[in-house]
Steps between C-alpha positions, in 0.01 A plus 500: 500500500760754426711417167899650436787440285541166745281315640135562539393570938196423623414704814295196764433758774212313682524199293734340626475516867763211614757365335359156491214566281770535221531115467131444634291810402178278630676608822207800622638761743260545791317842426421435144165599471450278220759208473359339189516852259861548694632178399391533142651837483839328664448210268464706209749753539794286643447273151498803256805607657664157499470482172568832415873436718374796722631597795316607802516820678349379821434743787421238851767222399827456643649671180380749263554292179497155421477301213184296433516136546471295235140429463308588857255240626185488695 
């Protein structure tokens, strides 16, 4: 996570892997070698920065920042 005078970016790089697993982060992409730890790590991160009204700095989605739905689910 990366904090400025605005809003505070959290880099996803391999965490988020398709855009989908935004809404359903239970959603495992297909060369995780360990989906349950990569979840939690999804899980964990995408609520911290929900709450936190972070935006994401994502690197393999169709844009390079997008806001963090409202609470993600599994």
């Amino acid at each position: 996570m990366a904090d400025s005078d605005a809003r505070t970016r959290v880099v996803t790089g391999g965490l988020l892997m398709h855009a989908v697993q935004l809404v359903a982060s239970a959603v495992a992409y297909a060369h995780e070698r360990d989906p349950a730890a990569a979840r939690a790590s999804r899980e964990g991160t995408l609520v911290r920065a929900a709450d936190g009204g972070a935006v994401l700095a994502t690197g393999l989605l169709t844009r390079p920042f997008v806001d963090v739905p409202t609470r993600p689910t599994g």
